[in-house]
N, C-alpha and C positions, 0 to 999 in steps of 0.2 A: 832479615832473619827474625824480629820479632812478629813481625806479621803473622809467618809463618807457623813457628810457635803460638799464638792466638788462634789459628786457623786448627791447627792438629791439636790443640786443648781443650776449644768448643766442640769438634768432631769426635771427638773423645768421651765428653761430659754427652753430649746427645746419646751417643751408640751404648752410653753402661745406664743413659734413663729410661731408653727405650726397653731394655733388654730388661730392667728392674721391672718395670711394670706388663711387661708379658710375663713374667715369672711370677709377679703377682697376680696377672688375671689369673694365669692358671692354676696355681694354689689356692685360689678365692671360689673356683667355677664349683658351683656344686651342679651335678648332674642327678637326676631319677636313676635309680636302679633300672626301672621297667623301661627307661628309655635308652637304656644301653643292652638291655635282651633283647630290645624288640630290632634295635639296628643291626644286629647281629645274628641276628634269625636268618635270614636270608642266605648267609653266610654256611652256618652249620647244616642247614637244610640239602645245599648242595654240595656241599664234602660229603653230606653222610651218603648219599645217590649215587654219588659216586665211584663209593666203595665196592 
Protein backbone atom coordinates (compact mmCIF):
# COMPACT_ATOMS: atom_id res chain seq x y z
CA UNK A 1 0.00 0.00 0.00
CA UNK A 2 2.69 2.43 0.62
CA UNK A 3 4.32 1.69 -2.53
CA UNK A 4 1.40 2.71 -4.04
CA UNK A 5 0.75 5.79 -2.50
CA UNK A 6 4.48 6.74 -3.51
CA UNK A 7 3.73 5.88 -6.88
CA UNK A 8 0.19 8.02 -7.21
CA UNK A 9 2.18 11.04 -5.13
CA UNK A 10 5.19 11.23 -7.64
CA UNK A 11 2.50 11.03 -10.62
CA UNK A 12 0.79 13.61 -9.07
CA UNK A 13 3.68 16.03 -8.28
CA UNK A 14 4.97 15.31 -12.28
CA UNK A 15 1.46 15.97 -13.96
CA UNK A 16 0.82 19.66 -11.66
CA UNK A 17 4.96 20.41 -12.79
CA UNK A 18 4.23 19.84 -16.02
CA UNK A 19 1.03 21.54 -16.36
CA UNK A 20 2.75 24.65 -14.21
CA UNK A 21 5.24 25.18 -16.74
CA UNK A 22 3.20 25.02 -19.85
CA UNK A 23 1.12 27.51 -18.29
CA UNK A 24 3.89 29.37 -17.76
CA UNK A 25 5.41 28.96 -21.21
CA UNK A 26 2.29 30.20 -22.37
CA UNK A 27 1.91 33.28 -20.35
CA UNK A 28 5.69 34.13 -20.85
CA UNK A 29 5.31 33.48 -25.13
CA UNK A 30 5.37 36.90 -26.42
CA UNK A 31 4.37 36.84 -30.11
CA UNK A 32 4.74 39.84 -33.10
CA UNK A 33 1.57 41.35 -33.79
CA UNK A 34 2.48 41.11 -37.61
CA UNK A 35 3.09 37.61 -37.06
CA UNK A 36 -0.22 36.77 -36.13
CA UNK A 37 -1.98 39.04 -39.13
CA UNK A 38 0.21 37.50 -41.26
CA UNK A 39 -0.90 33.63 -40.16
CA UNK A 40 -4.16 34.63 -40.41
CA UNK A 41 -4.39 36.26 -43.65
CA UNK A 42 -4.87 33.23 -45.50
CA UNK A 43 -7.68 32.57 -43.42
CA UNK A 44 -9.70 35.89 -43.84
CA UNK A 45 -8.81 36.05 -47.56
CA UNK A 46 -10.74 32.90 -48.16
CA UNK A 47 -13.92 33.55 -45.96
CA UNK A 48 -14.09 36.68 -47.61
CA UNK A 49 -14.21 34.74 -51.49
CA UNK A 50 -16.48 33.02 -50.27
CA UNK A 51 -19.12 35.18 -49.44
Amino acid sequence: MKFETLMLQTLFTACLLICLLTLGAMLTTQVPVSSIATSHAPVAAVASSAS
